[in-house]
N, C-alpha and C positions, 0 to 999 in steps of 0.2 A: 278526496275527502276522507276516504276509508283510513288512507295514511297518518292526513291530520290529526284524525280522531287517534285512531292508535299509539301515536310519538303526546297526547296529551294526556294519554291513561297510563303511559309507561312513566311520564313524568311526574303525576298526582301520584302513582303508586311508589315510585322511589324515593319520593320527598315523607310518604310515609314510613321510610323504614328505615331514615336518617339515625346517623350514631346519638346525635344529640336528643333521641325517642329514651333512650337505654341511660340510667344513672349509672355513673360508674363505681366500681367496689370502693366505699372509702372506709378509712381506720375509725374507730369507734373508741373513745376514749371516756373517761370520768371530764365533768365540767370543772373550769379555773376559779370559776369564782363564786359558785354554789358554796354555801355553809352546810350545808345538808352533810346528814353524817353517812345517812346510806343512799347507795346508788346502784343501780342495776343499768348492766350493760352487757350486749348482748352483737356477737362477733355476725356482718352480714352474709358471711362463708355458709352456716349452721348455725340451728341456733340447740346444738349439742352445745357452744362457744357461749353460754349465756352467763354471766356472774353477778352474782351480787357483793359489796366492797362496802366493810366499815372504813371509809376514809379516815378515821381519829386511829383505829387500830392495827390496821389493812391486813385483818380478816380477811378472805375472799371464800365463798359459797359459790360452790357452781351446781347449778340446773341441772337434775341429775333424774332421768325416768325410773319410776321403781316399777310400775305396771304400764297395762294399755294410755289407760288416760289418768297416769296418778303420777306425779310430780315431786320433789322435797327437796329441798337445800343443803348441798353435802359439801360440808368445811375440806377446802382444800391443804393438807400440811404446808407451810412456810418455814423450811429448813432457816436456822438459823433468824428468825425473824428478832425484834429489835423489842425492847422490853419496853412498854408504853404504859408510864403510869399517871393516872388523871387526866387522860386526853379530855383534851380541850378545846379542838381544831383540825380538820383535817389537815392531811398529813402524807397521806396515799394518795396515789395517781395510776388509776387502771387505764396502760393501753391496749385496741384489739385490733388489730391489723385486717382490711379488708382484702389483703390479699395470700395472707398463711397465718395459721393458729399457730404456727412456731415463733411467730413476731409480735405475740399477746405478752406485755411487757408488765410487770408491777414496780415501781419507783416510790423510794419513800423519801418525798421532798426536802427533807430535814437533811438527811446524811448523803444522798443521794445513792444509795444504795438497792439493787437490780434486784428482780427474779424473771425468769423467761417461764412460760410454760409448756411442757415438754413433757414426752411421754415418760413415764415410769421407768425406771433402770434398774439397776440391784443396788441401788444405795435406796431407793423408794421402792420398796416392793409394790404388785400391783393389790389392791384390795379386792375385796369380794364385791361386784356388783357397780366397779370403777372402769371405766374406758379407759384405766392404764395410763393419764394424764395426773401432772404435779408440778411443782414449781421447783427451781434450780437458781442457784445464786448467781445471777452474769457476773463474771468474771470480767475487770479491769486493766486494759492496756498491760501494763506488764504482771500482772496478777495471774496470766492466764499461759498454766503451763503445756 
């Protein structure tokens, strides 16, 4: 009986800690068919990874601590960004990878034209009070020397 019992607690207790208990990391992107111009999104890795995206301009603001519990919005540079006059529709498409902030993608539907987000280099110096994070133009099959 002692047995029984034991082989049916061992059972209820591994059925509780089944994989399918656990969501798995997924990528976090801007919506397809939302007209909304802004969007906040927010990487499930950290949420250091949190952005907010003018989709008409593709702006992006990342979630940036200035104090303990004080917060503010800090435009991140887009080298090379596309000159958008009279937006009218979104345009940008923020993706965030649930498994590396290196795979946080910005796409601008139009030209189809990349940024990766990636730490700071000497072409982006680091800023004062910045994690050393910026965006980088993806480079194109043979574009990429």
């Amino acid at each position: 009986m002692k047995v029984l019992l034991l082989i049916i607690c061992t059972v209820a207790a591994g059925s509780r800690l089944s994989a399918q208990d656990y969501p798995a990391a997924s990528a976090q992107r801007t919506s397809d068919v939302s007209d909304a111009r802004f969007e906040i999104v927010q990487s499930p890795l950290s949420r250091s990874f949190t952005f907010r995206i003018d989709r008409y301009t593709g702006t992006v603001w990342q979630l940036t601590r200035i104090e303990k519990e004080l917060w503010r919005w800090e435009e991140t540079p887009l080298p090379d960004a596309p000159s958008v006059s009279s937006p009218s529709r979104a345009r940008f498409q923020l993706h965030v990878s649930g498994l590396s902030q290196s795979q946080t993608i910005l796409v601008d539907t139009e030209s189809g034209k990349s940024w990766q987000f990636t730490k700071f280099n000497q072409t982006y110096p680091r800023q004062k009070g910045r994690d050393g994070y910026g965006w980088e133009v993806l480079q194109v099959g043979s574009d990429v020397k």
